[in-house]
C-alpha positions, 0 to 999 in steps of 0.5 A: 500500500502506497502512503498517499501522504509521501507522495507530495513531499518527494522531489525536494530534498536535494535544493533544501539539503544543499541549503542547509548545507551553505548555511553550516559552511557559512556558520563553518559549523559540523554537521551532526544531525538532521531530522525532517519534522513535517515540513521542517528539518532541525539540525545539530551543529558544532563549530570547528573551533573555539568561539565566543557567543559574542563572536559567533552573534556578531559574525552572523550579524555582519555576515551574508548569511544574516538569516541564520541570526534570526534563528540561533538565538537561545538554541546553542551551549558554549563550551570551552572547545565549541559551540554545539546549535541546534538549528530550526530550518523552516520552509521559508529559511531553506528558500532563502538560503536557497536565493542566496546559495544560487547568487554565490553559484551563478559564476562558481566553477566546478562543486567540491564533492566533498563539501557539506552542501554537495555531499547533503545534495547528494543525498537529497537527490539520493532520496529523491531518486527513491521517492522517499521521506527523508527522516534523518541524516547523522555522521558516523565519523567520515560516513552519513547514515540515512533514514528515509521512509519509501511509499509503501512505509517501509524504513530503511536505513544506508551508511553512505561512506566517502567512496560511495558519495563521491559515485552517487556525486559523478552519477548526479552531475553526469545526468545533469551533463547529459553523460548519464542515464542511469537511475541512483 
């Protein structure tokens, strides 16, 4: 039995992970976890490096991503080695940071395979591909676990490592050169 429900959720995770990805670049933030609640992801996050919340709160302030002002205050815990966030990305969030990723990209040569936006993309053209609902990403060291949730209810989870990202990357923008033609 097909869940009716998921049927109009698929076809966008891969613009809104790509999203959610630039915005933990511009926070130069670590991924922990996503969890899609409804129509919004909430995202764990730490910082690489040592920050103070005055400088953390003042960076996103004068920086280009100043949305994501609007949404940490209260939501992270300093420590003496990072910041751990938790980040609330709400429909509207996803599409602006989408506007602005699209700005930056529009004279940008070749994607990093390997950066945060890429590899979320990925895996939300992955997910896509299944016609699934994405439920949650973790890392597990350089590895992404994913949960998604197929048409027919049934849950799966995937540990994507590097080697299989970076395939599911060249099949990806293979299709979008016109090289490819298989199905992720």
């Amino acid at each position: 039995m097909i869940n009716e429900g998921l049927v109009h959720d698929v076809k966008h995770y891969a613009k809104a992970l790509r999203a959610i990805g630039n915005g933990l670049e511009a926070l130069e933030a670590e991924l922990i976890e996503i969890k899609c609640e409804a129509e919004n992801y909430i995202v764990r996050a730490k910082t690489r490096s040592q920050v103070s919340e005055i400088s953390l709160l003042n960076d996103l302030r004068n920086g280009d991503f100043r949305i994501m002002w609007q949404i940490l205050p209260g939501r992270y815990q300093s420590s003496e080695s990072s910041v751990a966030m938790e980040l609330p990305y709400t429909p509207e969030i996803v599409d602006q940071l989408e506007s602005a990723g699209r700005a930056r990209r529009q004279n940008a040569g070749r994607p990093d395979p390997y950066s945060t936006p890429t590899a979320l993309r990925v895996i939300g053209a992955y997910i896509d591909s299944k016609e699934a609902r994405l439920r949650q990403i973790s890392r597990r060291d350089e590895s992404m676990i994913i949960q998604y949730e197929t048409p027919q209810g049934d849950c799966h989870t995937e540990e994507l490592t590097p080697p299989l990202l970076y395939a599911l990357f060249v099949r990806m923008y293979g299709k979008r050169s016109g090289q490819g033609s298989e199905k992720m």
